[in-house]
Backbone bond lengths (Angstrom), bond angles and torsions (degrees), N, CA, C in turn:
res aa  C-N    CA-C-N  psi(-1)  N-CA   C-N-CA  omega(-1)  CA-C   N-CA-C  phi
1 X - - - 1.467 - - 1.525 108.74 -
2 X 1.221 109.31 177.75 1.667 118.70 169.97 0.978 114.94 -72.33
3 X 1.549 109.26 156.46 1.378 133.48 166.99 1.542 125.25 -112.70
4 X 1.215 115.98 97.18 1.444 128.11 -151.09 1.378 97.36 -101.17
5 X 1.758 105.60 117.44 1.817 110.61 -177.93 1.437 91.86 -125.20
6 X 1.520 111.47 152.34 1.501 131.80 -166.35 2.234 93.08 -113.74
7 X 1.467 82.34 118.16 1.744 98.55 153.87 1.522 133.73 -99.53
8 X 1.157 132.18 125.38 1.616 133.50 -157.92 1.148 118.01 -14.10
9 X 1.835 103.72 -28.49 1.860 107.10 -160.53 1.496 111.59 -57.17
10 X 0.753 120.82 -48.53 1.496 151.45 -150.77 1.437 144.84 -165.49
11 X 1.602 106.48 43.02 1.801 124.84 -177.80 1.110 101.65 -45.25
12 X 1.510 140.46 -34.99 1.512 130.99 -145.94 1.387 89.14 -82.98
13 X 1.513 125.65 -59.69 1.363 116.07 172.33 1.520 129.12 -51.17
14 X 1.232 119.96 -21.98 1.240 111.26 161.91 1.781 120.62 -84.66
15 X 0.907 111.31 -9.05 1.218 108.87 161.97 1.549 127.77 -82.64
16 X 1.748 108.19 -40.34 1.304 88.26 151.67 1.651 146.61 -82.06
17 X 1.551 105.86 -1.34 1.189 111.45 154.16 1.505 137.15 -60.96
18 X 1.390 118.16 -30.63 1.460 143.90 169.67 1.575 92.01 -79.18
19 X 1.363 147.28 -25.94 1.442 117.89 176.83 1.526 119.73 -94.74
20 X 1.738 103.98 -7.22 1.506 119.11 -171.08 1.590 86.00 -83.32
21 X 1.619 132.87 -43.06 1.133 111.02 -179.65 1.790 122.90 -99.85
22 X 1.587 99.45 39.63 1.256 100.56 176.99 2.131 111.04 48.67
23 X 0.604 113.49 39.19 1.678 122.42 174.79 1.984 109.83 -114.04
24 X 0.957 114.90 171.04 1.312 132.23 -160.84 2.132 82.39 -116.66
25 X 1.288 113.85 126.21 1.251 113.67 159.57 1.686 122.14 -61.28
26 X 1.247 132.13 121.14 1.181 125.33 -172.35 1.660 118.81 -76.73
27 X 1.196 135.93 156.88 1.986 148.23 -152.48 1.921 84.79 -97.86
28 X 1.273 93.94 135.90 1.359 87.37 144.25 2.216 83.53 -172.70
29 X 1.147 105.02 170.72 1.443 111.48 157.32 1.372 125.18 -108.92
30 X 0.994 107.70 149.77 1.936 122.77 176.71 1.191 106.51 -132.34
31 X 1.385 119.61 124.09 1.673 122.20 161.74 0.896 107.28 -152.55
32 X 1.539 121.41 165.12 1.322 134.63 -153.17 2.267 100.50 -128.78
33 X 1.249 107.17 113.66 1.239 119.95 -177.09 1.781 99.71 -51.90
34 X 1.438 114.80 171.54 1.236 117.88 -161.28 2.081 90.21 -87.53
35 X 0.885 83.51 -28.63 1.765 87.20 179.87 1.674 115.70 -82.11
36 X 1.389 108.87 -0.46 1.721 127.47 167.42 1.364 108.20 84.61
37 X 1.641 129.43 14.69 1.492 130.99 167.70 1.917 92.68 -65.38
38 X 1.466 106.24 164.50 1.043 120.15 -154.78 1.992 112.47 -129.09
39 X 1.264 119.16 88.95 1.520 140.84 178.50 1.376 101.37 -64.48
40 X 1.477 101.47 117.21 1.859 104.95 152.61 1.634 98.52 -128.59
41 X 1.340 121.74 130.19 1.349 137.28 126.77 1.259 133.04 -82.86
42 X 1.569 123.11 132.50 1.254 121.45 153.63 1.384 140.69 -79.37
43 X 1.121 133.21 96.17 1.501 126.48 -148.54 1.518 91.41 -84.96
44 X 1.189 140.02 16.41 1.867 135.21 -172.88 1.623 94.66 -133.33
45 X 0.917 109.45 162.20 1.441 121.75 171.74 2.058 99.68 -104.56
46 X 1.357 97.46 129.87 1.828 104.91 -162.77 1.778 90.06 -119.09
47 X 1.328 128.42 17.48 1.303 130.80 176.60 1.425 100.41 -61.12
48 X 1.572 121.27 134.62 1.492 169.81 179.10 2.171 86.64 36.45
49 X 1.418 104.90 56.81 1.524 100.53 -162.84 2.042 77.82 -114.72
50 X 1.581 94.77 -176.02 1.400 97.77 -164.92 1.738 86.41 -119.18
51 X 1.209 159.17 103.17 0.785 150.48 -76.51 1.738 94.21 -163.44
52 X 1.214 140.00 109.37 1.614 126.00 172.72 1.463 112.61 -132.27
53 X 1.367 103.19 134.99 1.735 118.61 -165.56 1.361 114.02 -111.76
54 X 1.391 152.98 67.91 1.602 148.13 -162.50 1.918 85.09 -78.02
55 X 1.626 80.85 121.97 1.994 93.92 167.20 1.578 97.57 -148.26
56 X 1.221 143.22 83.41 1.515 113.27 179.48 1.676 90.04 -84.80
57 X 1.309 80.73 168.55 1.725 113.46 -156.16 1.773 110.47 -80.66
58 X 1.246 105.59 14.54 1.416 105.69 -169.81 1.179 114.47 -67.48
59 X 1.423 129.06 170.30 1.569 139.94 -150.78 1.600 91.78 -71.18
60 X 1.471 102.44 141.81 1.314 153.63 -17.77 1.501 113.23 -43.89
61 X 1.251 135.53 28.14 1.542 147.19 157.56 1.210 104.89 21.17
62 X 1.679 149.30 -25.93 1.520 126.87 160.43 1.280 117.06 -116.81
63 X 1.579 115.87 14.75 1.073 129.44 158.00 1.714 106.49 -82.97
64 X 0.732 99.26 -52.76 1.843 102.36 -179.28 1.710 121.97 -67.51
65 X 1.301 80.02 -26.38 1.854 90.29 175.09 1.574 98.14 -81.01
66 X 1.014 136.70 -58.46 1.501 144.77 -158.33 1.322 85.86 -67.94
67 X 1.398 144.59 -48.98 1.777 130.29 -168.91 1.328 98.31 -90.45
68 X 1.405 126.41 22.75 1.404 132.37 172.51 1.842 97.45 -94.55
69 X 1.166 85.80 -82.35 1.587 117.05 159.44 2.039 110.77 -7.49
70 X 1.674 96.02 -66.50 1.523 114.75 -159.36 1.492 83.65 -63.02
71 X 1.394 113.04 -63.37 1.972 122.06 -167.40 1.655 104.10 -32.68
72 X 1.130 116.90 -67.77 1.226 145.40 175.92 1.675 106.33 -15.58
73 X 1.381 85.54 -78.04 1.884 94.65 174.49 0.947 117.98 -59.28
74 X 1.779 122.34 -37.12 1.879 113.83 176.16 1.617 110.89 -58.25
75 X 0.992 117.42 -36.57 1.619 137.39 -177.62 1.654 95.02 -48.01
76 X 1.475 87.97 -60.76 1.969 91.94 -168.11 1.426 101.76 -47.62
77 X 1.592 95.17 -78.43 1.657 107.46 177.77 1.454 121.24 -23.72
78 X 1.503 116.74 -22.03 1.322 114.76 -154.80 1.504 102.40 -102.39
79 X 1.177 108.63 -13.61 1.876 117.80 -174.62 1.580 116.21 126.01
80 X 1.211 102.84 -35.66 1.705 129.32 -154.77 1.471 97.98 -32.23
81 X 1.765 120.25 133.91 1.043 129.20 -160.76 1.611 105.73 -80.47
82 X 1.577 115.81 -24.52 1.287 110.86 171.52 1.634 99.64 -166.03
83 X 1.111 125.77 157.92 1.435 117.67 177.39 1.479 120.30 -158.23
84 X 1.818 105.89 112.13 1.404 129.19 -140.19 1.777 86.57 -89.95
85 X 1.382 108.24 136.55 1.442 110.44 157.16 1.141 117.94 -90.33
86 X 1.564 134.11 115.89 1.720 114.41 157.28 0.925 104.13 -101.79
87 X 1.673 114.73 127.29 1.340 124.67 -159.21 1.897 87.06 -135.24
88 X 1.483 126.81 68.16 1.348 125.48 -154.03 1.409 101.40 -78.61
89 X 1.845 133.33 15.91 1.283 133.74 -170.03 1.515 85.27 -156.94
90 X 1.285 126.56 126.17 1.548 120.46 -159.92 1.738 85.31 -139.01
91 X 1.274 128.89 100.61 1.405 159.81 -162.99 1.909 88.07 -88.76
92 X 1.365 101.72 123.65 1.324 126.45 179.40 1.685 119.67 67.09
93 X 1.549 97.64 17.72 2.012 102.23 156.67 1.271 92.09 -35.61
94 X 1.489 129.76 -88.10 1.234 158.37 -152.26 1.660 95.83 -31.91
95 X 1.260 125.51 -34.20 1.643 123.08 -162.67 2.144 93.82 -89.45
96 X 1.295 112.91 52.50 1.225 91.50 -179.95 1.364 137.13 -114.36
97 X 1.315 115.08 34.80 1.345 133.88 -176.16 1.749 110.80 -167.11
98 X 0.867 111.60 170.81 1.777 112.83 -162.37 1.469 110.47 -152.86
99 X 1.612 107.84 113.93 1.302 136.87 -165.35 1.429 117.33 -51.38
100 X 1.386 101.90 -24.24 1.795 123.90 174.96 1.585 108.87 158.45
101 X 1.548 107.41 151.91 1.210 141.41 -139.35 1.604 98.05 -54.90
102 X 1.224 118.77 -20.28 1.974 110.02 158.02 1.138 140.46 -98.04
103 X 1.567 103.68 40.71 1.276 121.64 178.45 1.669 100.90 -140.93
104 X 1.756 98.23 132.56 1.697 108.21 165.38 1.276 126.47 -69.93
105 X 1.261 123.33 151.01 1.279 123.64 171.19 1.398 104.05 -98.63
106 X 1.211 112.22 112.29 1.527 97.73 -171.64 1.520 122.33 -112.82
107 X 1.478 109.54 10.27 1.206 122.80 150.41 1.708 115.93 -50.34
108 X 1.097 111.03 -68.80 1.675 124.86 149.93 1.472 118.87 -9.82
109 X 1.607 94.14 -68.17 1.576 110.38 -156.85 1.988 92.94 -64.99
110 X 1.423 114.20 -48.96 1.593 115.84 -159.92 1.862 103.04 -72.79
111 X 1.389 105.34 -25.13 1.445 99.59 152.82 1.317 149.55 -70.11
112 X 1.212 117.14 -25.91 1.573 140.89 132.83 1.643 127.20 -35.68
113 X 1.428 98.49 -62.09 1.491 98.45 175.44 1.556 106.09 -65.70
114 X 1.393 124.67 -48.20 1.712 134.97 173.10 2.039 96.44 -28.23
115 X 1.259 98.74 -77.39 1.667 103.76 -167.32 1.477 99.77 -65.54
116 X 1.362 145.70 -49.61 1.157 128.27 -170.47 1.517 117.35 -67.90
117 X 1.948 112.79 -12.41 1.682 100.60 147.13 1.306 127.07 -92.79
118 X 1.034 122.60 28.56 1.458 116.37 166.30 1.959 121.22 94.79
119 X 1.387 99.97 31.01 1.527 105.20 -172.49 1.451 90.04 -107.55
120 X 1.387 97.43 147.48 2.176 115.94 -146.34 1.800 78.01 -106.33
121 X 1.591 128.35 -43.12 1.395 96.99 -162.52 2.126 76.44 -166.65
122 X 1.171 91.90 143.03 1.784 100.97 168.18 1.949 119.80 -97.82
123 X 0.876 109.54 164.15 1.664 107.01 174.53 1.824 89.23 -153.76
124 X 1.044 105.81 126.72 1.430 139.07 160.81 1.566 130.22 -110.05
125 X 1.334 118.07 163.91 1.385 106.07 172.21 1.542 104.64 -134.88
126 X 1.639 121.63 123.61 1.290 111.94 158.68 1.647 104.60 70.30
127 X 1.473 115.61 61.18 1.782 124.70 -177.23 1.105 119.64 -85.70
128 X 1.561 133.37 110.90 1.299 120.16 -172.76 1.349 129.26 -18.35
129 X 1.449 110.83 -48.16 1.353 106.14 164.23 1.272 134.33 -149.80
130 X 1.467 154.62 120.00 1.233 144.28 -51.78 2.149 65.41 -148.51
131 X 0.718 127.93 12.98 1.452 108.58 168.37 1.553 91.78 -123.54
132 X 1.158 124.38 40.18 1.584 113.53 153.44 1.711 94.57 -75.73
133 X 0.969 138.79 -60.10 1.399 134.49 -161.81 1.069 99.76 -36.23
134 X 0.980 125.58 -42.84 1.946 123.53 -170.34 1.420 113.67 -65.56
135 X 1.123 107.23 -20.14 1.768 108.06 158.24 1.191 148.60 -54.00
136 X 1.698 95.19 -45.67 1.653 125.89 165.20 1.174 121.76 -77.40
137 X 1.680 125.58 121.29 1.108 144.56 163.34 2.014 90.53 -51.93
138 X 1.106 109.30 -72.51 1.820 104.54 -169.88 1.429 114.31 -57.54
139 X 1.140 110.05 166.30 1.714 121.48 163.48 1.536 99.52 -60.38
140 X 1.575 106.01 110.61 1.454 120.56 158.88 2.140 105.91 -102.39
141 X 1.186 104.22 134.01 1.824 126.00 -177.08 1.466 103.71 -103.95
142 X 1.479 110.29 104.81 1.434 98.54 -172.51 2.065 93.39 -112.74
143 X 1.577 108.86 109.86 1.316 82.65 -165.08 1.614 105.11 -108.17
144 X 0.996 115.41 -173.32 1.822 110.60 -176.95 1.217 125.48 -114.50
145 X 0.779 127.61 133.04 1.901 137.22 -168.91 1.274 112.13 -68.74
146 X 1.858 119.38 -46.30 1.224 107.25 173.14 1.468 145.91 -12.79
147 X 1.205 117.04 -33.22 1.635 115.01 -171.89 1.852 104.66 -104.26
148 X 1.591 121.73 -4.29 1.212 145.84 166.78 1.735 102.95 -76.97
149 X 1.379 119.16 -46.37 1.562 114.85 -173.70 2.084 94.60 -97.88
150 X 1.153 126.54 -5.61 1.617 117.39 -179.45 1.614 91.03 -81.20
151 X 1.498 124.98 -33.29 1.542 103.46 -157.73 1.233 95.32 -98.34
152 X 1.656 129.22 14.45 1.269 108.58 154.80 1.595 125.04 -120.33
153 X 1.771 110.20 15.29 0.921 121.58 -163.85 1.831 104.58 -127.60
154 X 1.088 108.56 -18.16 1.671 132.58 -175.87 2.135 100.41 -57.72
155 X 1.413 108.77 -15.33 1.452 90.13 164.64 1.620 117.14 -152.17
156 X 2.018 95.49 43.22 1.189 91.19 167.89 1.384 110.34 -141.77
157 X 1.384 107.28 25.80 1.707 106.70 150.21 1.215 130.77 -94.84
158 X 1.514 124.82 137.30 1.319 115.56 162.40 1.518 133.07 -29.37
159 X 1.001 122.12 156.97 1.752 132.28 -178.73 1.516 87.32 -88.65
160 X 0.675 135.77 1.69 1.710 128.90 169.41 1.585 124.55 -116.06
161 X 1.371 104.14 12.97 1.313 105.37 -173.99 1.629 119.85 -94.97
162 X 1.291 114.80 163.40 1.350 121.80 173.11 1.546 133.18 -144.98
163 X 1.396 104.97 105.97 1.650 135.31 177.99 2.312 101.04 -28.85
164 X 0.990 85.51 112.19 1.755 111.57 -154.15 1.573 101.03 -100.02
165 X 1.006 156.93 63.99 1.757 141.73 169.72 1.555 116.61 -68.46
166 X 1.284 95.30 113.40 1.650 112.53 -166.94 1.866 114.41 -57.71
167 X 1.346 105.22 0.44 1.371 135.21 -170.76 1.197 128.17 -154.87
168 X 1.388 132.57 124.91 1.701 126.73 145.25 1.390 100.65 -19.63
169 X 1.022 146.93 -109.60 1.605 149.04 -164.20 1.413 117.21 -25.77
170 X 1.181 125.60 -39.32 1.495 112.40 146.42 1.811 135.56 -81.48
171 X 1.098 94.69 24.83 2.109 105.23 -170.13 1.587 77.43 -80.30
172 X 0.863 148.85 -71.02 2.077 131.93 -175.32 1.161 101.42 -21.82
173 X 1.434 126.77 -64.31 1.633 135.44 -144.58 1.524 83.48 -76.02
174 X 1.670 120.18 -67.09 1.304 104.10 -162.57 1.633 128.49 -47.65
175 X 1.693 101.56 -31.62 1.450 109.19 -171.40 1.909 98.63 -81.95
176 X 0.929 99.78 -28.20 1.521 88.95 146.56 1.582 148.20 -25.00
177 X 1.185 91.33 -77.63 1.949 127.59 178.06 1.692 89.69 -70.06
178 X 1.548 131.68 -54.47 1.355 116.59 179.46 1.602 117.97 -79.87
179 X 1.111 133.05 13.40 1.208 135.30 153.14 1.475 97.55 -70.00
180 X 1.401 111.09 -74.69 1.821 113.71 -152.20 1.908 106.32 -65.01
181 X 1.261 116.05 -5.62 1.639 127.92 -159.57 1.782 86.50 -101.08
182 X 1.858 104.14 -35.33 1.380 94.22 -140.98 1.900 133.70 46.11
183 X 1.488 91.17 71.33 1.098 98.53 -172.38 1.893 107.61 -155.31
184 X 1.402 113.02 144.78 1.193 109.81 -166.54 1.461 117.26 -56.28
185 X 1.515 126.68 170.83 1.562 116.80 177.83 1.291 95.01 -129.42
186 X 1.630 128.13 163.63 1.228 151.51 163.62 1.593 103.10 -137.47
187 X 1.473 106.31 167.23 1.372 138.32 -172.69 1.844 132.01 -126.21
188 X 0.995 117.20 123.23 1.363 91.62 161.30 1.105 107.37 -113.54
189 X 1.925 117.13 174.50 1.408 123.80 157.04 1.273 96.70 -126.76
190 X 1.441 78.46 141.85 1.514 120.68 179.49 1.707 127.04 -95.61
191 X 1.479 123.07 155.97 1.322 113.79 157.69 1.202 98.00 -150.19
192 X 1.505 118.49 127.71 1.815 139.44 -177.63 1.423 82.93 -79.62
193 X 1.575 97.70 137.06 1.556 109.43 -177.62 1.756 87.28 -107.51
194 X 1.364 101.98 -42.71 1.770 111.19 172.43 1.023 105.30 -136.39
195 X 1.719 110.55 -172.83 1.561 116.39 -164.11 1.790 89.48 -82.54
196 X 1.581 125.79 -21.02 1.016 117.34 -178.88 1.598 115.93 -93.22
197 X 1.299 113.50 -28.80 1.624 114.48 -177.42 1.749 105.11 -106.06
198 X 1.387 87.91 143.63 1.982 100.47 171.59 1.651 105.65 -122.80
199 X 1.354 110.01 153.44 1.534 129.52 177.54 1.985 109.25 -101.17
200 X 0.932 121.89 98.67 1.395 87.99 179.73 2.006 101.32 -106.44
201 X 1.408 77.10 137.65 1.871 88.14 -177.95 1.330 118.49 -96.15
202 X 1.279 126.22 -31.38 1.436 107.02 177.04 1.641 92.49 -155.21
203 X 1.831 92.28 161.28 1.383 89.60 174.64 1.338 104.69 -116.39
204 X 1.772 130.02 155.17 1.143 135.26 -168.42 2.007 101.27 -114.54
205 X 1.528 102.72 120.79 1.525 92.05 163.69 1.532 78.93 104.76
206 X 1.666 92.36 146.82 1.395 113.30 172.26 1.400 116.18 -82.34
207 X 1.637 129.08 138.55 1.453 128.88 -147.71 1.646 92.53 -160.73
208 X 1.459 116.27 -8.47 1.974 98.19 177.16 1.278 111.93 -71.70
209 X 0.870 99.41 153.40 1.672 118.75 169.53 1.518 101.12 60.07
210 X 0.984 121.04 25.79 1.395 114.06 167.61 1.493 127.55 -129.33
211 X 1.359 130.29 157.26 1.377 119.58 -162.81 1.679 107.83 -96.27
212 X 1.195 118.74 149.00 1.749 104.74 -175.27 1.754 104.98 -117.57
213 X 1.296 93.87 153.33 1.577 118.80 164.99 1.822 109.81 -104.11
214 X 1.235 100.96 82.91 1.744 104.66 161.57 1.027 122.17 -55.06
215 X 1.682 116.00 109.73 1.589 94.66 176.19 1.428 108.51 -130.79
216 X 1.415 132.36 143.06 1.626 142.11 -143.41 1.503 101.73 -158.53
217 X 1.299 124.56 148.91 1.253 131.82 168.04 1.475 114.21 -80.05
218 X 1.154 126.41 -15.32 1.194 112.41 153.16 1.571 112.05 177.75
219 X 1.452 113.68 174.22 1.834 111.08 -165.45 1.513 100.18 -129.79
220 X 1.096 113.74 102.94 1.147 129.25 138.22 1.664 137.12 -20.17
221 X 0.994 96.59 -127.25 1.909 124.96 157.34 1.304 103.13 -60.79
222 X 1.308 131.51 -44.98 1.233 135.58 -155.59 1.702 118.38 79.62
223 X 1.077 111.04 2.15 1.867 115.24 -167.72 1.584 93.55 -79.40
224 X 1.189 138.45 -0.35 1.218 119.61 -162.74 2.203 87.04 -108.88
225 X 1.157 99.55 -23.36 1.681 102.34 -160.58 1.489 82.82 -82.16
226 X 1.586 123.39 -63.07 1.823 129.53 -173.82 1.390 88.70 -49.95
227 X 1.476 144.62 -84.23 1.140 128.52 -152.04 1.732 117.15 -54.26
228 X 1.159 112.53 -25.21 1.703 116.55 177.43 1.863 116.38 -77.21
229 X 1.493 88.37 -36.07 1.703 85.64 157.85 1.316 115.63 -79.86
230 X 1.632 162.52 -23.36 0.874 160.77 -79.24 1.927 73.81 -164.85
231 X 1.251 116.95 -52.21 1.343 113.09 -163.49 1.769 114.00 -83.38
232 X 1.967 98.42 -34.47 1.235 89.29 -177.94 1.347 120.60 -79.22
233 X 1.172 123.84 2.27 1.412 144.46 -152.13 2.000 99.14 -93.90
234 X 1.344 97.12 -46.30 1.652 120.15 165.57 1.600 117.06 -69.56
235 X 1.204 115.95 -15.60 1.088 117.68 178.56 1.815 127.46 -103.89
236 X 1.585 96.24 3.91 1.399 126.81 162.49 1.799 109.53 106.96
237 X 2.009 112.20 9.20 1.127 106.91 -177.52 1.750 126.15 -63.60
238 X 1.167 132.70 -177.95 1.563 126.84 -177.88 1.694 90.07 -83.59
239 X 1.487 113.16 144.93 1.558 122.85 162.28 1.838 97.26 -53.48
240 X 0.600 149.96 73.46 1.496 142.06 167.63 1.494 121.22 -154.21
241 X 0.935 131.61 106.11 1.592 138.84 -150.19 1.870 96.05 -130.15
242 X 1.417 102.21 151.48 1.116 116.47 178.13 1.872 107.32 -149.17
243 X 0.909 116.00 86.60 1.661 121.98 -175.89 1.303 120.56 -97.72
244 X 1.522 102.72 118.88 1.333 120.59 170.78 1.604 126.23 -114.26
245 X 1.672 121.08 110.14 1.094 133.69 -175.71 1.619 129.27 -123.92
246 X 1.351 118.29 116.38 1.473 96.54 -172.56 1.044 126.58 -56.94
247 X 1.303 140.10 -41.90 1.407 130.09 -161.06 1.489 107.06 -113.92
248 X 1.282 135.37 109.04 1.478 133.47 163.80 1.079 131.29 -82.23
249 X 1.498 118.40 71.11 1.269 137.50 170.80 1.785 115.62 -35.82
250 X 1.480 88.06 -65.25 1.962 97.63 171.17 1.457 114.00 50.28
251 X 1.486 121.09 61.72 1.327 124.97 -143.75 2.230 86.34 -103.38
252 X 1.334 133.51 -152.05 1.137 133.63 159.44 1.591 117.55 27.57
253 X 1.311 131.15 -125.12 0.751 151.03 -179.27 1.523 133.72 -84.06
254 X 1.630 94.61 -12.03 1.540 109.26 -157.14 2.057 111.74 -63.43
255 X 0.923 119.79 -13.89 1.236 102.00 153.85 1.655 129.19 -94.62
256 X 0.958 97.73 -8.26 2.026 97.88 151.32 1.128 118.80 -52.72
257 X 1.465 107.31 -52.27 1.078 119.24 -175.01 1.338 147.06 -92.27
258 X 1.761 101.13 1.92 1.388 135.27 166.52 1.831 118.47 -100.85
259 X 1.144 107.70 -7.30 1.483 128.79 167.98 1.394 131.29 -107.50
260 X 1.566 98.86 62.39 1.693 135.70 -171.72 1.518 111.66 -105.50
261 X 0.984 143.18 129.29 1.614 131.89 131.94 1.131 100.36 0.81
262 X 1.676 107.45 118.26 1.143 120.54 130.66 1.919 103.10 121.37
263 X 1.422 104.41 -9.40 1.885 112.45 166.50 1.087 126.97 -99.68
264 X 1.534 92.32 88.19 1.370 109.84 -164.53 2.103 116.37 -52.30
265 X 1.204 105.20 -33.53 1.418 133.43 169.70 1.235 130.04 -143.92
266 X 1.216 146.76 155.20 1.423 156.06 158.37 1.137 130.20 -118.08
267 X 1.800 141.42 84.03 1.238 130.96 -127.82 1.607 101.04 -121.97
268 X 0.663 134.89 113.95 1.955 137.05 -160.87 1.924 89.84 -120.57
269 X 1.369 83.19 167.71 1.986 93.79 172.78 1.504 89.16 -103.59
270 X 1.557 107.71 -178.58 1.597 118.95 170.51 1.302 118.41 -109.17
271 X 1.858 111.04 41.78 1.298 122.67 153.87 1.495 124.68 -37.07
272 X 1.502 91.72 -54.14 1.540 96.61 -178.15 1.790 105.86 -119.12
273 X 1.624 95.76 144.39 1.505 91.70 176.45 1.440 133.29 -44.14
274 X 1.419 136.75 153.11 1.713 102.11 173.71 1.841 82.57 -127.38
275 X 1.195 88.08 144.80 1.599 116.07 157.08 1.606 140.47 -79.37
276 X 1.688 94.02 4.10 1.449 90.52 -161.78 1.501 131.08 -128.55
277 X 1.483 122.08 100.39 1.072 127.97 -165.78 1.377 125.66 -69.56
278 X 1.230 140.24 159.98 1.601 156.46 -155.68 1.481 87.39 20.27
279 X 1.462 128.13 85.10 1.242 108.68 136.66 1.641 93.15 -118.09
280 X 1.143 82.78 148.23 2.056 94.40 -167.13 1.393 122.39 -80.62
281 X 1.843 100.68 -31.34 1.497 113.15 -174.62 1.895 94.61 -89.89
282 X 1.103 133.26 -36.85 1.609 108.63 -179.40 1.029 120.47 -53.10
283 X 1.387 118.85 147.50 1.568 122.70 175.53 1.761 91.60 -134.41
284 X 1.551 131.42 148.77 1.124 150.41 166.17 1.405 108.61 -120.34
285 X 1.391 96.62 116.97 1.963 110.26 159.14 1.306 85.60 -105.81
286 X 1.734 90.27 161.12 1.797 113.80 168.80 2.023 108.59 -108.06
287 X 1.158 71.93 154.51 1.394 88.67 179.91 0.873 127.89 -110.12
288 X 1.757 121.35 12.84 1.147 139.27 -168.14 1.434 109.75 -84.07
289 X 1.679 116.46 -30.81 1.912 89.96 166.79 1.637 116.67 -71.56
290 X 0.963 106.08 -18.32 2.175 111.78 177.80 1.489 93.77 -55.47
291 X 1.314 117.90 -54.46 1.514 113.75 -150.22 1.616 104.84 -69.55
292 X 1.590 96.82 -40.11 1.362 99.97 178.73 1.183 134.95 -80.87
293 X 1.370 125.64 -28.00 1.639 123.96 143.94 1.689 114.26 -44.26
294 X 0.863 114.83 -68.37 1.501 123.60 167.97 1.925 115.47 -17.56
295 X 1.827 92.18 -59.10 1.637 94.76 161.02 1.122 131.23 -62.35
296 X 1.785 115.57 -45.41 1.600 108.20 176.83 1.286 108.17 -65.23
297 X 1.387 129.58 -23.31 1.607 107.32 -170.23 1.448 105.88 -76.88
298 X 1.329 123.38 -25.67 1.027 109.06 169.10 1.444 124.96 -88.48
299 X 1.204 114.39 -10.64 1.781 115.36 171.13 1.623 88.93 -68.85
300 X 1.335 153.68 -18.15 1.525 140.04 -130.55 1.859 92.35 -125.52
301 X 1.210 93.27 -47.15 2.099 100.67 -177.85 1.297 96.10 -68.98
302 X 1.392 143.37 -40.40 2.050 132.24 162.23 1.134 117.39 -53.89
């Protein structure tokens, strides 16, 4: 079986991933030099072993990638018969194309560095954008949260509600969530004025008088979720919001600014750690049985 080791980002999830598959979490150390270079030891011997590391990449985002990175190579160095990244928040999807020829793609670039340390195959959940795979030489698993936020959300929406994608680029995900809800979908379009501000111009799909379920791969700033309530609200929807996003980044300000009239909840997975006490409207599911079915099927097809 696997050997499931925890990186700073997020131990709690690797620990409950190691109890969903009945495994012992594996020893190793990580520390960070006073000058911020980055120490991994393995305190186990991982020779011809199958080797699994949960780190998503969340902020400090090249701190977490680089002790992604470091693990990776001890693994190699160490023998390890293969060694799976779950990286269930994958930090710089978003960088995946380049405006002109002096700018990196660094979606690209963090996939490169990934395989040139020695990681056999990645598993993610829900990637900004669905052509990260095209990056990876290995089998990258990009799997989806949806049926993780229906069994905790399947009996607390209104009979009047309607499955909302804060974007064209999420209308898949939404028509998603309104399959399993059975429930209608709408759209907006958008235009990023910056990486921090959004425009939204029109909304698609009928939305008055009805209450919405926002659902997004993940929140940032939050300006993209406030500006989509701000619009559907103008467009004759009920003040009553219910938002579901996998990854809660929540970087700046964004719970100032997500703690408005009218959010009724805010429901994230525990991709990424959260830091944040008495806020009343977050709710956290885990995603730790997804990840871990996900592993046995693939510990079971070898």
């Amino acid at each position: 079986m696997y050997r499931v080791f925890a990186g700073t980002a997020n131990p709690a999830l690797a620990q409950s991933i190691a109890r969903e598959l009945a495994v012992e979490p594996g020893r190793c150390t990580i520390e960070r030099f006073p000058d911020g270079e980055t120490r991994v030891h393995l305190e186990e011997s991982v020779r011809e072993q199958q080797v699994i590391f949960v780190q998503p990449t969340s902020p400090p985002v090249n701190d977490h990638l680089m002790e992604l990175v470091a693990f990776a190579d001890a693994c190699r160095r160490g023998g390890a018969a293969g060694i799976i990244g779950v990286v269930p928040y994958f930090g710089y999807a978003r960088a995946d194309t380049s405006s002109n020829q002096s700018e990196p793609i660094m979606a690209r670039f963090a996939a490169d560095m990934l395989q040139a340390a020695g990681l056999t195959r990645i598993l993610t959940v829900d990637p900004h954008t669905p052509q990260l795979e095209g990056f990876f030489r290995i089998p990258l698993h990009a799997l989806s949260a949806v049926e993780t936020f229906y069994g905790v959300l399947q009996d607390r929406l209104p009979a009047n509600a309607v499955v909302v994608s804060p974007d064209l680029g999420r209308v898949e995900t939404a028509a998603e969530f309104g399959d399993h809800f059975d429930l209608p979908v709408a759209a907006l379009h958008k235009r990023r004025v910056s990486g921090a501000q959004v425009e939204m111009v029109q909304v698609i799909g009928n939305v008055r008088g009805r209450s919405c379920l926002i659902v997004d791969d993940m929140i940032s700033t939050g300006s993209t979720i406030v500006q989509a309530m701000h619009t559907l609200q103008a467009a004759g929807s009920l003040p009553d919001f219910i938002i579901a996003a996998t990854h809660g980044v929540f970087v700046e300000r964004a719970r100032e600014a997500l703690s408005t009239t009218g959010v009724h909840e805010i429901w994230i997975t525990d991709s990424i750690a959260q830091k944040h006490d008495n806020w009343t409207e977050l709710r956290v599911v885990s995603i730790a049985p997804l990840i871990a079915k996900a592993l046995a099927s693939l510990h079971a097809s070898h």
